[in-house]
C-alpha positions in Angstrom: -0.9 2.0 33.2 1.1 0.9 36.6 4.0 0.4 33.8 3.7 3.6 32.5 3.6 5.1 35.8 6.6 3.6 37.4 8.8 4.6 34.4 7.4 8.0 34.4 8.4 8.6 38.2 12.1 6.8 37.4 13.4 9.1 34.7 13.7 13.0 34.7 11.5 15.3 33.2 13.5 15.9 29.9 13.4 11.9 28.9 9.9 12.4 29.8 9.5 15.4 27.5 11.6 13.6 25.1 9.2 10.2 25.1 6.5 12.6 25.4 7.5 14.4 21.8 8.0 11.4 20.1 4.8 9.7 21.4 2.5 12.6 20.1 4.7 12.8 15.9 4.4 9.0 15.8 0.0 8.9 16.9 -0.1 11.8 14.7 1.9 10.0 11.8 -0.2 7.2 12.2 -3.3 9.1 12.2 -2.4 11.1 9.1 -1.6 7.9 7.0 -4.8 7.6 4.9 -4.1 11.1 3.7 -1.8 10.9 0.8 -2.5 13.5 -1.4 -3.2 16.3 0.7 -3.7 20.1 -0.2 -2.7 20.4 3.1 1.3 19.5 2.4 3.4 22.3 1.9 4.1 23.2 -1.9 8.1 23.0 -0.9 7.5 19.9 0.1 4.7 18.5 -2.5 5.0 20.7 -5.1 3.5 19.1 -8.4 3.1 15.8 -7.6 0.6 13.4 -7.2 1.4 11.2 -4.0 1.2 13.7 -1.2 1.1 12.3 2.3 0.2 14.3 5.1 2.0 12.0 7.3 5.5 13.4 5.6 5.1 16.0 8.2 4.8 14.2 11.8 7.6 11.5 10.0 10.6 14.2 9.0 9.8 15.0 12.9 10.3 11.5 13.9 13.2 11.3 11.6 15.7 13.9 13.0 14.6 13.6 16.6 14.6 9.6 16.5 15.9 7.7 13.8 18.7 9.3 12.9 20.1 9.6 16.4 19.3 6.1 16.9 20.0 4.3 14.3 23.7 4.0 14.8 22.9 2.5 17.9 20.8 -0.5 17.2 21.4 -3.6 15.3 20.7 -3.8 12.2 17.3 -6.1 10.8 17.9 -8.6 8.2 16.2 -6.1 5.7 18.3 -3.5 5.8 21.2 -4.3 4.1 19.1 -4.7 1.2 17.8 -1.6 1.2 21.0 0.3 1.4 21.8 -2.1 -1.9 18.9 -1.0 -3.6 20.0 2.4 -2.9 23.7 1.9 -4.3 22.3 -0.2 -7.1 19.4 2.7 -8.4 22.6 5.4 -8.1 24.6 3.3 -10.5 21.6 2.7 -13.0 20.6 6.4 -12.9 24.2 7.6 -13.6 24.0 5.4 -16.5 20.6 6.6 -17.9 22.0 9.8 -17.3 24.6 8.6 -19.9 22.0 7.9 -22.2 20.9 11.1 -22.9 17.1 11.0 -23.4 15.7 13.8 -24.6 13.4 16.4 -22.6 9.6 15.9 -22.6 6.4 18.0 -21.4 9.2 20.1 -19.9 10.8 18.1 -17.5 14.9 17.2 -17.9 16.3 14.0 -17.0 18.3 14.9 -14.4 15.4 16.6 -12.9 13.2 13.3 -13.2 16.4 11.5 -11.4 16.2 13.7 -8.6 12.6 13.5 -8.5 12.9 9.6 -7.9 15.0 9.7 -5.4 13.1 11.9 -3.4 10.5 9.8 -3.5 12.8 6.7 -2.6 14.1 8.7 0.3 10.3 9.3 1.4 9.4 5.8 1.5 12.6 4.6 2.9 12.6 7.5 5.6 8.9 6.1 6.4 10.4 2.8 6.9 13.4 3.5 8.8 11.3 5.8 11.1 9.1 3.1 11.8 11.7 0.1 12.4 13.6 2.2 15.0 10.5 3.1 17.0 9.0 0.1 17.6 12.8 -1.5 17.8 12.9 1.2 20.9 9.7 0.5 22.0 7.8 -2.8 20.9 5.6 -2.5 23.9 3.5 0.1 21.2 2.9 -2.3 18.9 -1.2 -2.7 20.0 -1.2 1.2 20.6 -0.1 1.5 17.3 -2.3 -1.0 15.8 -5.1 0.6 18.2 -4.3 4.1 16.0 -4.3 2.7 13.2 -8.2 1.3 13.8 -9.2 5.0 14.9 -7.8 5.6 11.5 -9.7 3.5 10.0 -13.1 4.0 11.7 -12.6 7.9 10.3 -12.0 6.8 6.9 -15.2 4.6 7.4 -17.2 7.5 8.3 -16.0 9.8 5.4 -16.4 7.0 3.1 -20.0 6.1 4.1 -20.7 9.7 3.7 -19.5 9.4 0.3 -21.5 6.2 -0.3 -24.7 8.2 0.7 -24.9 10.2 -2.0 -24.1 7.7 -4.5 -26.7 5.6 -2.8 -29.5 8.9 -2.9 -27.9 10.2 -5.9 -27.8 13.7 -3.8 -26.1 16.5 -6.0 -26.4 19.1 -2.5 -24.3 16.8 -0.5 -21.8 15.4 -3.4 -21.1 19.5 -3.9 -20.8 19.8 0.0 -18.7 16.6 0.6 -16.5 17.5 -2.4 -15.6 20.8 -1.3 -14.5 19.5 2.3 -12.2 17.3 -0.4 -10.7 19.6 -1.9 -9.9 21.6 0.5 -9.0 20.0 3.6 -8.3 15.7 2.3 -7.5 15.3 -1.2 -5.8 17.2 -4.3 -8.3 15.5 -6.4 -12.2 16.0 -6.8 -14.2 13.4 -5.6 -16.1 10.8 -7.9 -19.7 10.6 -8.6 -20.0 7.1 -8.9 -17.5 5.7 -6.5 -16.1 5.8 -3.3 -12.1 7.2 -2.6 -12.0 7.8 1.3 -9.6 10.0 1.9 -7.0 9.2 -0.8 -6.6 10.6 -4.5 -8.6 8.1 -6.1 -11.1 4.9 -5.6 -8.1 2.2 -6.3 -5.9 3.7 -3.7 -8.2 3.6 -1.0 -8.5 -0.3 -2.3 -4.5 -0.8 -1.9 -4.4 1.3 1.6 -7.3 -0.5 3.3 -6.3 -3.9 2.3 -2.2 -3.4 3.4 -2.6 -1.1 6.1 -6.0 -2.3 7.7 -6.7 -5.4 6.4 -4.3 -7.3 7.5 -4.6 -6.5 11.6 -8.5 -7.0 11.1 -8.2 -10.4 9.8 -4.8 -11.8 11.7 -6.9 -10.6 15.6 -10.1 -12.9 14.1 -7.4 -15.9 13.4 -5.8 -15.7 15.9 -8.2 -14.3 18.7 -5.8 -11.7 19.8 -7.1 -7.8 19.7 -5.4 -4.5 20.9 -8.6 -3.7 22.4 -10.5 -4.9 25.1 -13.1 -7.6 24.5 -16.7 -7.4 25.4 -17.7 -10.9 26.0 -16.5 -13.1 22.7 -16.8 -10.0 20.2 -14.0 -8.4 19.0 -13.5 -4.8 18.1 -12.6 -6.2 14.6 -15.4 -7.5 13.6 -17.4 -4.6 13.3 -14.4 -2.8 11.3 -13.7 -5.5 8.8 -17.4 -5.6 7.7 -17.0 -1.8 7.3 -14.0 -2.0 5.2 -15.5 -5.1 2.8 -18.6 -2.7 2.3 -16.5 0.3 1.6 -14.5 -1.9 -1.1 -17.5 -2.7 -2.8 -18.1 0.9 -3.1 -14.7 1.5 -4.6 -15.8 -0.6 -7.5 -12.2 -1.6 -7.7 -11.8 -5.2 -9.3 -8.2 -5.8 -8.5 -9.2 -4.4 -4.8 -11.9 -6.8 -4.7 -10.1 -9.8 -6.4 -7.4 -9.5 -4.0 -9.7 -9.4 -0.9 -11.5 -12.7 -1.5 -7.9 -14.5 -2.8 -5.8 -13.3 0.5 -8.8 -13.4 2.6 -9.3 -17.0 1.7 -5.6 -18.6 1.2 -4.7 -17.2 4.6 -7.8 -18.6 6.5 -6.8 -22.0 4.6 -3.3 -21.5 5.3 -4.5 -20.7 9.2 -6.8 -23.7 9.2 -4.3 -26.4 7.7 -1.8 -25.0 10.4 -4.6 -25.4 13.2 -5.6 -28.9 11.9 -1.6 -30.4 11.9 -1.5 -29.1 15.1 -4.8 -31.0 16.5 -5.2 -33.3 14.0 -8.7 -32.1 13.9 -8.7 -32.5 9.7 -12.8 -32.4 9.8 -12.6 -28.4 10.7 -10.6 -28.0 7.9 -12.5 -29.6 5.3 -15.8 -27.8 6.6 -13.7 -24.5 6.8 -12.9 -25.0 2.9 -16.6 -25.8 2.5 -18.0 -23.0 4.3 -15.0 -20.7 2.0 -16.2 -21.9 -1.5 -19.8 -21.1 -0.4 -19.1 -17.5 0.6 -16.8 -17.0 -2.2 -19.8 -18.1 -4.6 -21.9 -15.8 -2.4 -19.4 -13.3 -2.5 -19.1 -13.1 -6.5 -23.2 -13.3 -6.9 -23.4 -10.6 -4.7 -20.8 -8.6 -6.6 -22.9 -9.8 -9.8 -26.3 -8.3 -8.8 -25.2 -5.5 -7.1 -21.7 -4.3 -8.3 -22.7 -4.0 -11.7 -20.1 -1.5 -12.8 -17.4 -5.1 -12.2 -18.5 -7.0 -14.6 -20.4 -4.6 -17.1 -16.6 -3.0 -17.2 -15.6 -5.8 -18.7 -18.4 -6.5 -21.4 -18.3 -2.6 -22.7 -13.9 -3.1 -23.3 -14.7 -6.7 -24.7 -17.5 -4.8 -27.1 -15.1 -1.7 -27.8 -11.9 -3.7 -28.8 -14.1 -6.1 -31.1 -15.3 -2.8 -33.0 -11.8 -2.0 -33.2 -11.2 -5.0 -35.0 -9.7 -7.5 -32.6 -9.7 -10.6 -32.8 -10.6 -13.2 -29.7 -7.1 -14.1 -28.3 -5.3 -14.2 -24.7 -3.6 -10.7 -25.4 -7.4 -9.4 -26.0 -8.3 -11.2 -23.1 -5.6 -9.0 -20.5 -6.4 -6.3 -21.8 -10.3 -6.5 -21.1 -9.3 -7.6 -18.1 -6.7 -4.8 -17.1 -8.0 -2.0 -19.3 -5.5 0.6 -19.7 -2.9 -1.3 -17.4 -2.3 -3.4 -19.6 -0.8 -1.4 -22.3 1.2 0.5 -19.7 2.6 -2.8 -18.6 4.0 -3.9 -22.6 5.5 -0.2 -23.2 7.1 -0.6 -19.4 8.6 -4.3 -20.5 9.5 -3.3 -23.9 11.6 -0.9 -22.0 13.2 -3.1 -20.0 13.9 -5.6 -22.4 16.0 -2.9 -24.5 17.9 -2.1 -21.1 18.0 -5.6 -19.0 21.2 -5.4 -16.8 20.3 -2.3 -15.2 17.3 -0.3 -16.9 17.3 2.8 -18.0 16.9 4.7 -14.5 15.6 5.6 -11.9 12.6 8.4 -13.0 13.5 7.9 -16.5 10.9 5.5 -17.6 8.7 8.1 -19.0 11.0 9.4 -21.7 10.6 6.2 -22.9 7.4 4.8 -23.0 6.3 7.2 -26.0 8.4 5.5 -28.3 6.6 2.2 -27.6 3.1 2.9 -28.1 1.6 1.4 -31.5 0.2 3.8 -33.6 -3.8 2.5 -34.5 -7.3 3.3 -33.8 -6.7 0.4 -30.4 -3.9 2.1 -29.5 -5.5 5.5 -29.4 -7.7 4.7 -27.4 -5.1 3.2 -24.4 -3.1 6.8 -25.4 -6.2 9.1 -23.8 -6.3 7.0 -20.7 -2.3 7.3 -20.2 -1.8 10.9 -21.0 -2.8 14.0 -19.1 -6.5 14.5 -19.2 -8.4 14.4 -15.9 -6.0 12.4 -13.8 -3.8 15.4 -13.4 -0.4 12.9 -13.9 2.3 15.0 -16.3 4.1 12.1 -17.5 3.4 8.6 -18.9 3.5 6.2 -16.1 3.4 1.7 -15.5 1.3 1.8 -12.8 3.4 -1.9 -11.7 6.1 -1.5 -9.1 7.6 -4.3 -10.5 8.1 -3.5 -14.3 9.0 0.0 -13.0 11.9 -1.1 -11.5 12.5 -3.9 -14.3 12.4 -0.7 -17.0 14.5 1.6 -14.2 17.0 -0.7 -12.6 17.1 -3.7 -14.5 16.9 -7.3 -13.0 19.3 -6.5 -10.9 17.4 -3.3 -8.8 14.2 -5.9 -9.1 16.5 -8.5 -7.5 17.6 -6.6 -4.7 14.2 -5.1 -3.9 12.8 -8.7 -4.1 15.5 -9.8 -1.3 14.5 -6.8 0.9 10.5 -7.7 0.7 11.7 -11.7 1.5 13.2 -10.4 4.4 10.6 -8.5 5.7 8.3 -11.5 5.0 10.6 -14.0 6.9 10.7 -11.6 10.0 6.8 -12.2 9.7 7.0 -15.8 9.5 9.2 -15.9 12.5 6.6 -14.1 14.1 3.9 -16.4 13.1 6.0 -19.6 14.9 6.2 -17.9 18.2 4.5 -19.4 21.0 3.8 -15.8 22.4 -0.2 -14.8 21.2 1.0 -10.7 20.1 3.9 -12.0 18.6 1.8 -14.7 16.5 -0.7 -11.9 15.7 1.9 -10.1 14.7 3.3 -12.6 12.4 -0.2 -13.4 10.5 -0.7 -10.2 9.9 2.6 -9.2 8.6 2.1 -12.5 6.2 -1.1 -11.2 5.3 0.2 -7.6 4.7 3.2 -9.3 2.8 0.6 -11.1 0.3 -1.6 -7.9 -0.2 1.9 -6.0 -0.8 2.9 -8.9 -3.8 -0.3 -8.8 -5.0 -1.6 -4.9 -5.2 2.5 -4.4 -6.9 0.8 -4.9 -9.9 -1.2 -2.0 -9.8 0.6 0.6 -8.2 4.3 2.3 -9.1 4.9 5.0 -6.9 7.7 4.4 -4.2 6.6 7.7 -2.0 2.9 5.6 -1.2 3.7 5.1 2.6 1.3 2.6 3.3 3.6 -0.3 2.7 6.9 1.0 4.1 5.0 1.5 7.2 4.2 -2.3 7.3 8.0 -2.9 6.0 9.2 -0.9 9.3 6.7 -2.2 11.4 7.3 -5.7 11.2 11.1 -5.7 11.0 11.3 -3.7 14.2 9.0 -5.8 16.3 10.5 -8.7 14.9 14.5 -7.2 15.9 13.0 -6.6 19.5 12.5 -9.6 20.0 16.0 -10.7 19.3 17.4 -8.7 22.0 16.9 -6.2 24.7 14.9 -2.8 23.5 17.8 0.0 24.6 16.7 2.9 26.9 
């Protein structure tokens, strides 16, 4: 506060103003980040689409009054010159999908589709770039920001336990109350009867958000002991939070939310541990830590068993279903019990790529594509209904994997590229983690974690507008670049 003080009474009232401004878009971007399909965005702005973030508004703000004036006049992170590669690499391989020629379908035009992912490219990277040049400017933020982000969360706790309430009571008054407050003030989308979605569009994307936005802070401040907030004895502030958020993804009755949880949750505390124990030589903590981590685990999954049944009875109803359908037992009957509709989304998106390896087919035209791939059959019929329109509200065919998006649209070489940019942001994390300063090594876990949760939830998400892991992408490469020289005034 004396900080804040003495550099309030040194500068003149516009910088102040100016600070001031920014201060209040980039709480309120933070703030707004859970909501990312909001009825709320202006139709110029949304229009048809799915992926809708609220925070677009507060960001274009930050955008023109910070980043672009700024970002001529800071050095450069590591990860940026792969992102500008990605960009000059996705122009090529949509000019030559363009060449092409694929026909029109559900009335959309290639060139419109092109255009369409790019926008969304220039949301995400606008996100990041936003974020890397205000916490390059002001790294001093970083545990307001992560403080915001908590509030954040502790609201998308309360609307989510709400939610769980009358799924719990099996209350039709307060589902038709709750989902009206939805629709009309959080989310395009009606809300589920049977599981939780927060404030996002639907139950898996409140998974990916909570466990790469949230997640990651909760777990790196219990590691490493370092918290944004003030203590009140020896409990933490993130204690509390992270219990909420496992309980609200059991509620989401997502399995690749859940799976991810207890793998990243578990490597990085044995990852933590093995650190801890070469640094003391105290081996015997280590061995009871991986002790006391298979016997949750095993607690973790009978819980899950008992209580979660929609997990695993999932499974048993697609295994049952695909044996009528006259499959046999084999590995490929195996993913697709396993992944359901993703799956199939996933061979149609390879099968693409694999016709178009260099450089794909580009970028936004994956969907005119994926129609000539699917088998005909009774099997495939089925997988059809789930992919095409019909109470998801999505026009077109889509992968639902980042990564074989961007195989299909930019060939290995876009994946390449995109790759390098994500390794770059993960090794300004690491160089975090070895710091001898405590924010800066709490900053580093939880940019690892982040990193791991990003690799792993890739798999189950494809759009490039999603802010949630640009944000991390900016955050951790602008903390990381202020600390390899002087913040500028």
């Amino acid at each position: 506060m004396q900080r804040l003080r003495r550099w309030w009474n040194a500068n003149p009232w516009w910088t102040r103003g100016y600070e001031g401004l920014l201060l209040f878009l980039w709480v309120a971007m933070l703030l707004t980040l859970p909501l990312e399909s909001s009825p709320l965005l202006p139709r110029v702005l949304g229009g048809r689409a799915v992926v809708r973030p609220l925070a677009l508004l507060p960001m274009m703000g930050l955008f023109f009054l910070e980043a672009l004036p700024w970002v001529w006049r800071l050095p450069w992170p590591r990860a940026f010159p792969a992102l500008l590669t990605f960009w000059v690499v996705a122009l090529v391989a949509s000019f030559h999908g363009l060449l092409l020629q694929p026909m029109p379908e559900q009335g959309f035009t290639p060139p419109v589709r092109v255009v369409r992912g790019f926008m969304t490219l220039a949301i995400g990277s606008s996100f990041y770039l936003v974020t890397w040049v205000h916490l390059r400017r002001h790294p001093q933020y970083l545990r307001l920001t992560v403080a915001v982000l908590y509030l954040a969360l502790a609201l998308v706790l309360v609307w989510s336990s709400l939610q769980a309430l009358y799924i719990v009571r099996r209350d039709e008054d307060l589902y038709r109350t709750l989902n009206a407050l939805q629709r009309q003030w959080v989310s395009t989308r009606p809300l589920q009867t049977g599981r939780v979605s927060g404030a996002t569009y639907e139950p898996s994307w409140l998974a990916t958000q909570a466990l790469i936005l949230f997640f990651p802070w909760l777990w790196a401040g219990l590691l490493v002991g370092h918290s944004p907030l003030p203590r009140k004895g020896r409990v933490m502030a993130e204690a509390p939070l992270l219990l909420g958020l496992a309980g609200m993804l059991l509620f989401t009755f997502s399995r690749v939310g859940l799976a991810v949880f207890l793998t990243v949750a578990g490597s990085s505390l044995l990852v933590y541990l093995g650190v801890q124990a070469r640094r003391s030589g105290r081996w015997l903590q280590v061995a009871a830590g991986v002790l006391g981590l298979v016997a949750f685990a095993t607690l973790a999954l009978w819980g899950i068993w008992r209580w979660n049944a929609y997990v695993f009875s999932h499974f048993e109803r697609l295994w049952k279903r695909m044996q009528r359908a006259g499959q046999r037992a084999s590995p490929d009957l195996v993913l697709r019990t396993l992944a359901g509709s993703r799956w199939a989304e996933w061979q149609y998106g390879f099968a693409v790529y694999q016709e178009h390896p260099l450089l794909g087919v580009g970028l936004g035209l994956l969907p005119f594509y994926l129609d000539t791939h699917v088998p005909s059959g009774e099997l495939s019929t089925w997988f059809i209904e789930s992919l095409l329109p019909g109470g998801k509200g999505e026009p077109m065919m889509h992968t639902r994997n980042l990564y074989i998006r961007l195989l299909a649209e930019t060939g290995l070489v876009g994946l390449w590229v995109f790759l390098a940019f994500q390794l770059a942001v993960l090794g300004a994390a690491l160089q975090l983690a070895l710091s001898p300063d405590p924010e800066a090594r709490w900053a580093g876990w939880a940019g690892m974690i982040a990193m791991a949760a990003i690799f792993l939830l890739a798999i189950g998400f494809d759009s490039l507008a999603l802010p949630h892991h640009w944000v991390v992408y900016g955050l951790l490469s602008g903390y990381a670049s202020s600390r390899a020289g002087p913040s500028p005034t």
